[in-house]
C-alpha positions as CSV (number, residue, x, y, z in Angstrom):
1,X,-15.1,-35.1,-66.8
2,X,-18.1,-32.9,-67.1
3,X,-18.8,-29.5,-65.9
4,X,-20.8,-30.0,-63.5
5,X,-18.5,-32.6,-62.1
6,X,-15.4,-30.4,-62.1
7,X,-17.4,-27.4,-60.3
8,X,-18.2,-29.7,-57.4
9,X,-14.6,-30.7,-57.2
10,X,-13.4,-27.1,-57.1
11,X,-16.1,-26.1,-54.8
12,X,-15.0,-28.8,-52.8
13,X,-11.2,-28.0,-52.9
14,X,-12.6,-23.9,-52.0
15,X,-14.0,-25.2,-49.1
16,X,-11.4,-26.8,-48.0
17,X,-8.8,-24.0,-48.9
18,X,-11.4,-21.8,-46.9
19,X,-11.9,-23.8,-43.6
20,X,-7.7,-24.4,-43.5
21,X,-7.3,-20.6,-43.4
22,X,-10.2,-20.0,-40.4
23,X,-8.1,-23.1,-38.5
24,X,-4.5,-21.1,-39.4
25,X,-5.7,-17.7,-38.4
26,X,-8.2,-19.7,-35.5
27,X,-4.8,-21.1,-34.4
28,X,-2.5,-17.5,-34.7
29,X,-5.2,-16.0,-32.9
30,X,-5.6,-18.6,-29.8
31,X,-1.3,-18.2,-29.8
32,X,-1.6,-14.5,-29.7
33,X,-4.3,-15.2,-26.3
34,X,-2.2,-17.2,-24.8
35,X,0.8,-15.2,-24.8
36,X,-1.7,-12.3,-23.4
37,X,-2.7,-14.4,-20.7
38,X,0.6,-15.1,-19.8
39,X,1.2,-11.4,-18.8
40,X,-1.6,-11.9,-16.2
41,X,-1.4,-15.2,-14.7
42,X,-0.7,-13.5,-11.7
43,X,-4.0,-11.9,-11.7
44,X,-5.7,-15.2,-12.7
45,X,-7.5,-15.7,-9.7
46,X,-10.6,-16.1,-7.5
47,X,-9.0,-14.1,-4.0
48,X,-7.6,-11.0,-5.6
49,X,-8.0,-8.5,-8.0
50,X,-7.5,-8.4,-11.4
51,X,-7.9,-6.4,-14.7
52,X,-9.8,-6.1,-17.8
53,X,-8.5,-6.0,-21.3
54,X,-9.4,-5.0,-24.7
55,X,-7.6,-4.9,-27.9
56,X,-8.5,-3.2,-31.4
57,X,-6.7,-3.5,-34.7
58,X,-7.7,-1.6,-37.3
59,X,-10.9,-0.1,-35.6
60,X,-12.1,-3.9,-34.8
61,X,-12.0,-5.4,-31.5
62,X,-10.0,-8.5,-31.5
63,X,-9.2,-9.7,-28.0
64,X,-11.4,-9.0,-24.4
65,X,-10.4,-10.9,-21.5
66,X,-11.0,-10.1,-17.8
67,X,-9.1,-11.4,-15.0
68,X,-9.4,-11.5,-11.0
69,X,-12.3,-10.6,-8.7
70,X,-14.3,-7.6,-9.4
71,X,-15.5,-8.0,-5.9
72,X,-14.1,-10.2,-3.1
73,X,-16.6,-9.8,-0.6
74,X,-19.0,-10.9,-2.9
75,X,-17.0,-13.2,-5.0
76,X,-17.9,-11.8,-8.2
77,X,-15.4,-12.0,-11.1
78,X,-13.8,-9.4,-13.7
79,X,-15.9,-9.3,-16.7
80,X,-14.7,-6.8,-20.4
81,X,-17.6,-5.3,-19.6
82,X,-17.2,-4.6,-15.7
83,X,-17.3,-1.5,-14.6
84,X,-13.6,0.5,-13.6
85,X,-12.5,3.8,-12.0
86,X,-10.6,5.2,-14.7
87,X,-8.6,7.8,-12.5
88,X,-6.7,10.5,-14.6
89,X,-7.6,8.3,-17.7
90,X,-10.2,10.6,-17.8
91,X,-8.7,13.7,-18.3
92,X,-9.1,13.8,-22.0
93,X,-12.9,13.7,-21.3
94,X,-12.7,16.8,-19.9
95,X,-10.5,18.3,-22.4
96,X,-12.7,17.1,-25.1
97,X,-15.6,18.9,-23.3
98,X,-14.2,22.5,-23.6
99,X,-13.3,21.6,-26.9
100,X,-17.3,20.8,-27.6
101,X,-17.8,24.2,-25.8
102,X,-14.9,26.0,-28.0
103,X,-16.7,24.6,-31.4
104,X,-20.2,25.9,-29.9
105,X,-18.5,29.5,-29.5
106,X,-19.1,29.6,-25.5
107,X,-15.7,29.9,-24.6
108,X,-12.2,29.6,-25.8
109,X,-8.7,28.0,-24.9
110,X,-7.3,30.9,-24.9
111,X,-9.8,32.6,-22.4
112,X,-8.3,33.6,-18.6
113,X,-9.7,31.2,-16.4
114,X,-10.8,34.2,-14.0
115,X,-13.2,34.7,-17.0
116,X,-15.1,32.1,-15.6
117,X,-13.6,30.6,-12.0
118,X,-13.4,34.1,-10.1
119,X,-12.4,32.3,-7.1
120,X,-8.6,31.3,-8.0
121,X,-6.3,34.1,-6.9
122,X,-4.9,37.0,-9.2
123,X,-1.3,36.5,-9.3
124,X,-0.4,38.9,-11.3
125,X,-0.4,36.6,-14.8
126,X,-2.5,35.7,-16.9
127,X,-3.2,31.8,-17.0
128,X,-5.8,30.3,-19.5
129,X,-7.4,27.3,-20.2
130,X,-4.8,26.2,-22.4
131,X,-3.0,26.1,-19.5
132,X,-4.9,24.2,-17.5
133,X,-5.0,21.5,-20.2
134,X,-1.7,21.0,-20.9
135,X,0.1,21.3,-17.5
136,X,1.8,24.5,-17.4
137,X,-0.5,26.7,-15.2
138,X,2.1,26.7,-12.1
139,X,-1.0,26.0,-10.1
140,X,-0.2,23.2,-7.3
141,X,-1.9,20.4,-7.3
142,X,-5.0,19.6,-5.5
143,X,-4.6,15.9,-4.4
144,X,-1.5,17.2,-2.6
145,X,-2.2,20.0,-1.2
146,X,-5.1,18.1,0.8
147,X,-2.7,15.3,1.3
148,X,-0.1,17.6,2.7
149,X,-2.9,19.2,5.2
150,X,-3.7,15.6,6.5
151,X,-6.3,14.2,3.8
152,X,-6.1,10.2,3.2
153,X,-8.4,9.6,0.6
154,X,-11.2,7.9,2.1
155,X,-12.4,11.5,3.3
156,X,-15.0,13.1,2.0
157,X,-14.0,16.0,-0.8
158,X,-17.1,18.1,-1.5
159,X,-16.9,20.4,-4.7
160,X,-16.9,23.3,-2.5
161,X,-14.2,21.9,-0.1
162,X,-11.7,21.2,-3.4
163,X,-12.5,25.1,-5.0
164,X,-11.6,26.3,-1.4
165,X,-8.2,24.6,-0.9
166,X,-7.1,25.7,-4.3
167,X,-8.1,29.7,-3.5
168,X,-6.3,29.6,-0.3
169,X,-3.2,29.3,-2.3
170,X,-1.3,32.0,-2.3
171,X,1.4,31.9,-4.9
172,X,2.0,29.7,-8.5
173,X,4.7,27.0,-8.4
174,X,5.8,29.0,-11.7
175,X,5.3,31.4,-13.6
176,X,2.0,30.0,-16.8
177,X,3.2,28.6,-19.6
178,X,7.1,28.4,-18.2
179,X,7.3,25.0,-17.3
180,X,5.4,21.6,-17.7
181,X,4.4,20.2,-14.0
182,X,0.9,17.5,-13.9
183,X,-1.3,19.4,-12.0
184,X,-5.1,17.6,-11.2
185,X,-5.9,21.6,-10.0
186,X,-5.9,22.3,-13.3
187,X,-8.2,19.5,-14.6
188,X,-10.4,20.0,-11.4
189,X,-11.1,23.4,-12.6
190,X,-12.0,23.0,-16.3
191,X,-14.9,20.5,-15.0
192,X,-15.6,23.7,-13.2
193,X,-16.0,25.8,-16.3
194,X,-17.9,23.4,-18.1
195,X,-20.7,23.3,-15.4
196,X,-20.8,27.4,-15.3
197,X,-20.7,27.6,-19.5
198,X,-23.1,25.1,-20.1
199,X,-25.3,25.5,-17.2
200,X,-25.2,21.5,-16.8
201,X,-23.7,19.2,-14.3
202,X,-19.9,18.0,-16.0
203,X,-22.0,14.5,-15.7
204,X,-24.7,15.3,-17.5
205,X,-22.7,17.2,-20.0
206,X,-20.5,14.3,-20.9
207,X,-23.4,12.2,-21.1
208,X,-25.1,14.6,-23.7
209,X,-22.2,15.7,-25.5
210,X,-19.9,12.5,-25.6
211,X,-20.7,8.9,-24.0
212,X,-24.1,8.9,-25.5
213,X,-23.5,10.3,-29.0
214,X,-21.1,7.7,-29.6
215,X,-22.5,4.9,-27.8
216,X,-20.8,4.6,-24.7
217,X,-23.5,3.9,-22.5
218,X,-21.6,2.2,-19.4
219,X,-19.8,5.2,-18.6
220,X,-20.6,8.2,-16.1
221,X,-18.6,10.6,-14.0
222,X,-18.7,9.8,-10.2
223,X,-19.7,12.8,-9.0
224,X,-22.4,11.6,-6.6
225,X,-20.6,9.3,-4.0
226,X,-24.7,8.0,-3.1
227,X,-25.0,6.7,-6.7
228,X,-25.4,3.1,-7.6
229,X,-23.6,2.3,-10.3
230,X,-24.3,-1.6,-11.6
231,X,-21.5,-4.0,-12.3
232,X,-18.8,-1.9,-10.5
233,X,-15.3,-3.4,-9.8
234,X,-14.5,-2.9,-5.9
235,X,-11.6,-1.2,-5.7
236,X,-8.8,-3.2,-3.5
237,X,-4.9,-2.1,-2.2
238,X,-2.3,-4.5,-1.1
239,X,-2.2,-4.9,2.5
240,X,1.6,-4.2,4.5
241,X,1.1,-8.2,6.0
242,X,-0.2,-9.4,2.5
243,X,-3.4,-10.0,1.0
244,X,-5.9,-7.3,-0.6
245,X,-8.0,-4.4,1.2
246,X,-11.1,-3.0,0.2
247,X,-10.7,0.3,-1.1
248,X,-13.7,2.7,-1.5
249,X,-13.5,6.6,-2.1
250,X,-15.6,9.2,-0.9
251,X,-14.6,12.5,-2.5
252,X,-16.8,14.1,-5.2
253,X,-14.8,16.1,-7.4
254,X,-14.0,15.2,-11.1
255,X,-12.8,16.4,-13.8
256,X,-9.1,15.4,-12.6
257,X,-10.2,11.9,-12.1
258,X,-13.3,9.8,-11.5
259,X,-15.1,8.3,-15.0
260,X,-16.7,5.0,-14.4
261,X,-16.9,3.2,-17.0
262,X,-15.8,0.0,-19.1
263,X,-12.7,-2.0,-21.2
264,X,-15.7,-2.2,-24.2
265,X,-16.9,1.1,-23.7
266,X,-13.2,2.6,-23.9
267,X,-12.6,0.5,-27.3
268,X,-15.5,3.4,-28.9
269,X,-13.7,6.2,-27.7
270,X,-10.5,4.3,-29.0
271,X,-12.3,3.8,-32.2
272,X,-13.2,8.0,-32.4
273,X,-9.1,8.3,-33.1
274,X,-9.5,6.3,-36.2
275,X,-12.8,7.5,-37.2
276,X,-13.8,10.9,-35.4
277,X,-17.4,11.4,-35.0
278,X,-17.6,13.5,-32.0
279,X,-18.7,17.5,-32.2
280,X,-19.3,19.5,-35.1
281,X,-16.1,19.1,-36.9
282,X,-14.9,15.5,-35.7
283,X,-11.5,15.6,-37.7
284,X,-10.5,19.4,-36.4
285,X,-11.3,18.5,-32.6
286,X,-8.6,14.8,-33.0
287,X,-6.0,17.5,-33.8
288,X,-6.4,19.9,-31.8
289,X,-7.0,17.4,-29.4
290,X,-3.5,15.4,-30.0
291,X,-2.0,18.2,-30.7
292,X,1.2,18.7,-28.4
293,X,1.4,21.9,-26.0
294,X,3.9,24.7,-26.9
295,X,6.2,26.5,-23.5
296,X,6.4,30.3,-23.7
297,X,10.3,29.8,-25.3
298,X,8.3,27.9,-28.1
299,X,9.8,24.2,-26.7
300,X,7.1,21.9,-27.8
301,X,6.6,19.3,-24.4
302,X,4.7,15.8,-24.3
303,X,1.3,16.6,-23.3
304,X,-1.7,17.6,-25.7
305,X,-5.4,18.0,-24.1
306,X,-5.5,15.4,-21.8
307,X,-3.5,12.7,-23.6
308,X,0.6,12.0,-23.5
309,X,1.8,12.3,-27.0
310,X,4.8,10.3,-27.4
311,X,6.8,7.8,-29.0
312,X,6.6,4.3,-28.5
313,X,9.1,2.0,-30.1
314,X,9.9,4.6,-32.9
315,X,6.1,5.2,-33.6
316,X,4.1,7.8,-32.5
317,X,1.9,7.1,-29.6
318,X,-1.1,8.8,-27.4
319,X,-1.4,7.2,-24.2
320,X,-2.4,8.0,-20.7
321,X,-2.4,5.8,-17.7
322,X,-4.4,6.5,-14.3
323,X,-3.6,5.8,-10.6
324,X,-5.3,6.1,-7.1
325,X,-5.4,3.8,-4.1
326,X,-7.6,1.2,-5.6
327,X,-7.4,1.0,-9.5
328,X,-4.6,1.1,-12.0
329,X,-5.6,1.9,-15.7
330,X,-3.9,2.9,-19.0
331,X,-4.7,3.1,-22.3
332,X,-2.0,3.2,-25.5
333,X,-3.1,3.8,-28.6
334,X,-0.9,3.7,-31.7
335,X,-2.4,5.5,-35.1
336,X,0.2,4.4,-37.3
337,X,-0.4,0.8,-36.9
338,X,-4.4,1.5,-36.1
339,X,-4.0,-0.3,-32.8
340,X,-5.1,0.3,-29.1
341,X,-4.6,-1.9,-26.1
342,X,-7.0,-0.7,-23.0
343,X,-6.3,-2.4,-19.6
344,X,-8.5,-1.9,-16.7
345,X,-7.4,-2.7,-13.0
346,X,-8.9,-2.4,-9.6
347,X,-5.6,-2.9,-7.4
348,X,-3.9,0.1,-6.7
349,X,-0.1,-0.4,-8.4
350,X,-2.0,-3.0,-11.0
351,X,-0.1,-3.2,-13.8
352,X,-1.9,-1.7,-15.9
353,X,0.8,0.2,-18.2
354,X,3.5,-2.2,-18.5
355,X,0.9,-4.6,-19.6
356,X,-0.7,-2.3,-22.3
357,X,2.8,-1.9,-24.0
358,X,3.2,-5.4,-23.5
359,X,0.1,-6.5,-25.3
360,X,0.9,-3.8,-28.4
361,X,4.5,-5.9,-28.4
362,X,3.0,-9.2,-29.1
363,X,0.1,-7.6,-31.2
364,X,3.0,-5.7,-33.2
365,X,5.9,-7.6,-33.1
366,X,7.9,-7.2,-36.2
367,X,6.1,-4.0,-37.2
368,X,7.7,-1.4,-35.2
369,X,10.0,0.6,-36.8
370,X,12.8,0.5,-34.3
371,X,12.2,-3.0,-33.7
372,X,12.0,-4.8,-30.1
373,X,14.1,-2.8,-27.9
374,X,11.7,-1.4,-25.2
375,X,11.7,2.6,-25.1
376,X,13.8,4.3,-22.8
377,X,13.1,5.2,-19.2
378,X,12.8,8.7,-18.4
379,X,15.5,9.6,-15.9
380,X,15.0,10.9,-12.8
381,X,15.9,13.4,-10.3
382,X,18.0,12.8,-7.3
383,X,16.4,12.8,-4.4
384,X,17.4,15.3,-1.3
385,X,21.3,14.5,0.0
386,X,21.4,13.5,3.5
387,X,23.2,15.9,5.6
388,X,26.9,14.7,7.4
389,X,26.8,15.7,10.3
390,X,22.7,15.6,12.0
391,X,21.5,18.1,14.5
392,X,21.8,18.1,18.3
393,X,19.0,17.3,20.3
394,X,18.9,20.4,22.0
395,X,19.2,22.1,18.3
396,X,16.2,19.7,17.3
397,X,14.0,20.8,20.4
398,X,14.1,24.6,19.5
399,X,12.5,23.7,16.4
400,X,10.1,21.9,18.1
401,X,6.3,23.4,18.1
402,X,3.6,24.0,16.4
403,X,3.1,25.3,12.7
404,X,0.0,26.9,10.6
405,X,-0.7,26.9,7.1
406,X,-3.2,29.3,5.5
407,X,-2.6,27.5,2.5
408,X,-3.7,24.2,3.7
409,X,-5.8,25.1,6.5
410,X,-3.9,22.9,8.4
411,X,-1.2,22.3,11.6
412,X,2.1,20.5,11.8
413,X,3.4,19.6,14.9
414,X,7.1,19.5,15.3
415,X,8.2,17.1,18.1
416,X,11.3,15.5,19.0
417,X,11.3,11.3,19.0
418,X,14.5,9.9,20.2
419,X,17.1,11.9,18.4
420,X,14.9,13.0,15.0
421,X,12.8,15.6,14.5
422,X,9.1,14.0,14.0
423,X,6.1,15.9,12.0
424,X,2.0,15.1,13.0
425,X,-0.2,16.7,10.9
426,X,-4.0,15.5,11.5
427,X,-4.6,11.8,12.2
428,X,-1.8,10.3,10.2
429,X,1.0,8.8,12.4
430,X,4.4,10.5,12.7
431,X,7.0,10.8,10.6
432,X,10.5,11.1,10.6
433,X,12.2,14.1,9.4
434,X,16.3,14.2,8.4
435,X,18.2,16.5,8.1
436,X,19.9,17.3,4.8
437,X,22.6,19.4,3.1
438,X,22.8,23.3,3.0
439,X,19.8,22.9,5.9
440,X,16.4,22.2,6.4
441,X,14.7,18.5,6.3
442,X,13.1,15.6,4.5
443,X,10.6,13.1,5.0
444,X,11.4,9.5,5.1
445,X,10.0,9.1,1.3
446,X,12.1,12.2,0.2
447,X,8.8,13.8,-1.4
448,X,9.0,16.7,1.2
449,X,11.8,19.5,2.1
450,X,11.3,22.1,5.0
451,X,13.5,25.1,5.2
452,X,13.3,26.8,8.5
453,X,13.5,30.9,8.2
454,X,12.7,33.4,10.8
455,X,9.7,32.1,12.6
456,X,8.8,29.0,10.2
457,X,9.5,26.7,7.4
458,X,9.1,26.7,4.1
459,X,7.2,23.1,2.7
460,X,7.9,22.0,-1.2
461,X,6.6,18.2,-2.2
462,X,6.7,17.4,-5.8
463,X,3.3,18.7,-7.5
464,X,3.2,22.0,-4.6
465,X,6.1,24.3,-4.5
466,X,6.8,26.7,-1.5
467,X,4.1,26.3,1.2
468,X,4.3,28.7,4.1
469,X,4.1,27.6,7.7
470,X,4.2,29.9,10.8
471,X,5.3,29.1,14.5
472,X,1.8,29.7,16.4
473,X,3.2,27.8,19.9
474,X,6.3,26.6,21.0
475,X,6.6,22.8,22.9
């Protein structure tokens, strides 16, 4: 046999050796698509909504699928590169952009936020951007306390109109850096700072100091509710009778909430966790960054700067998720494995989060340390107990009237429907109020309590602790 003979014939048998390995890991790869489409064949479809999806391993995207409409009315479909309102996904933008300030010596974490938003009350504390970041300001949240004064999220929300409900507030829900409570106020605010430090729109900040430095050129704050912004998924809800609404918001403020922006252009910023690039000193901003907050007792809690830190299966995890109306979104990304899994929806209650751990599982299977079992559900507080014995009519009618909020700017009416005590507030339709134990009331969804005292009530609903309402007329 000669040489040149016997080179052909292993070349030949290379080849071959080569070209079975592209088909095996062709074939492992088409499996592993398959088992993702599976989560969303429910979203595989041309008269509803849908998500986008990306996956990285190892800083490399490996999977981007889109399913659904991006737009029903003009039948236009989900693409990776469509265009998503992020909600509180966003968060750790803003976090990252007093960071950028803190490295540039403009401000720091640790600065009273006073320092620089003059407008937010002094109660008697000192609270600090820190604060703000991680949760444990005690200031109530601003999505709620317009919601409780009759907001529905298709009004208009100027800047001005958001600093001016959170100054009218009166008192903290606790005291800074006691307790963790999710607060969008505090988000909301920092966006705030950012504009008076760097003497920049928080858009054209982020564009400067972030999306365009690493390359993320499909993504901008939606601070302008005129602006066009091209390939843009529609947000929809479900309907009560079934089928899909449009959804379309008009408020301006950001910081809390509102990047626009893409599946693709997410998988960069996913990519800055493995290889930072961003600021001056890329690696110090990732920790401090994913570094988790600290409680004045020195308990450490679950929340860094804009990202959850957890742990997901027995690894550790950053993640955040975001929800309004009309999109669902959530990223997870898992360092120890070098993996990320991004999904993008424009359905309110899309399921964006139980996908994205979904997608690590079959991405991961095997590798995790504490194997398949899914991670445990956090528990839960009971809701309010329903009272034994309900009130009288006549009792019910002498609380009837009408109350004012300084807080909220806003009036409840208190009528009596039948034999329940019913509350108006704005446009929104009635709603039922029952009575519960040790006094006072609840609304149907068991988010609200009043307490009645003297001559009003006393309002607390999740995120807003302890609004005060006064009797102005009797009915």
């Amino acid at each position: 046999m000669s040489v040149k003979f016997a080179m052909s014939k292993l070349k030949t048998a290379l080849l071959a050796s080569f070209a079975a390995l592209l088909a095996t890991n062709a074939s492992a790869a088409d499996d592993l698509t398959q088992r993702v489409d599976e989560i969303f064949k429910d979203w595989a479809r041309t008269d509803g909504p849908g998500c986008a999806v990306t996956v990285s391993q190892d800083g490399k995207t490996v999977l981007e699928r889109a399913y659904g409409m991006a737009d029903l009315e003009q039948g236009v479909a989900n693409r990776p590169d469509t265009v998503f309102n992020i909600a509180s996904l966003s968060k750790q933008f803003t976090a990252v952009s007093l960071l950028l300030l803190q490295e540039q010596g403009k401000l720091s974490l640790d600065d009273d936020i006073r320092k620089y938003v003059s407008e937010v009350p002094d109660y008697g504390t000192r609270i600090t951007l820190r604060h703000l970041a991680n949760h444990t300001s005690g200031l109530r949240d601003l999505p709620e306390i317009l919601s409780l004064g009759g907001w529905n999220w298709v009004d208009a929300v100027p800047q001005k109109k958001a600093l001016d409900a959170i100054a009218r507030q009166k008192n903290l829900n606790f005291a800074p850096g006691s307790q963790y409570l999710y607060s969008n106020s505090g988000y909301y605010l920092m966006a705030v700072i950012v504009e008076r430090v760097s003497g920049q729109t928080f858009g054209e900040f982020t564009r400067d100091h972030i999306f365009q430095p690493l390359g993320m050129l499909h993504s901008r704050f939606y601070d302008d509710r005129r602006m066009i912004m091209k390939s843009r998924a529609i947000g929809h809800m479900k309907l009560p009778g079934g089928g899909f609404g449009v959804w379309r918001p008009t408020y301006e403020i950001v910081g809390d909430g509102a990047l626009l922006t893409t599946a693709q252009d997410l998988q960069i910023w996913a990519r800055n966790f493995l290889e930072p690039k961003l600021g001056r000193h890329p690696q110090q901003l990732l920790a401090d960054m994913t570094q988790a907050g600290v409680l004045n007792d020195g308990k450490k809690i679950d929340y860094a700067l804009g990202l959850s830190v957890e742990i997901y299966r027995g690894s550790p995890a950053v993640s955040h998720g975001g929800g309004i109306p009309g999109y669902a979104t959530f990223m997870l990304h898992l360092p120890e494995q070098k993996f990320a899994s991004i999904v993008l929806c424009n359905v309110g209650g899309g399921p964006a989060r139980k996908a994205a751990g979904a997608i690590a599982d079959i991405y991961l299977e095997g590798k995790f340390p504490n194997g398949p079992e899914a991670p445990a559900a956090r528990s839960r507080e009971n809701g309010p107990t329903k009272a034994e014995r309900q009130p009288t009519v006549a009792q019910l009618q002498k609380l009837a009237g009408t109350y004012y909020s300084e807080e909220l700017d806003a009036s409840y009416i208190l009528s009596v429907d039948g034999d329940h005590l019913v509350a108006t507030v704005g446009y929104e339709p009635p709603a039922p109020l029952f009575a519960i134990e040790g006094g006072g009331f609840y609304n149907d969804d068991g988010n609200a309590t009043l307490q009645f005292s003297g001559n009003g009530f006393e309002m607390s609903s999740g995120r807003v602790q302890g609004l005060k309402f006064k009797r102005t007329s009797r009915r």
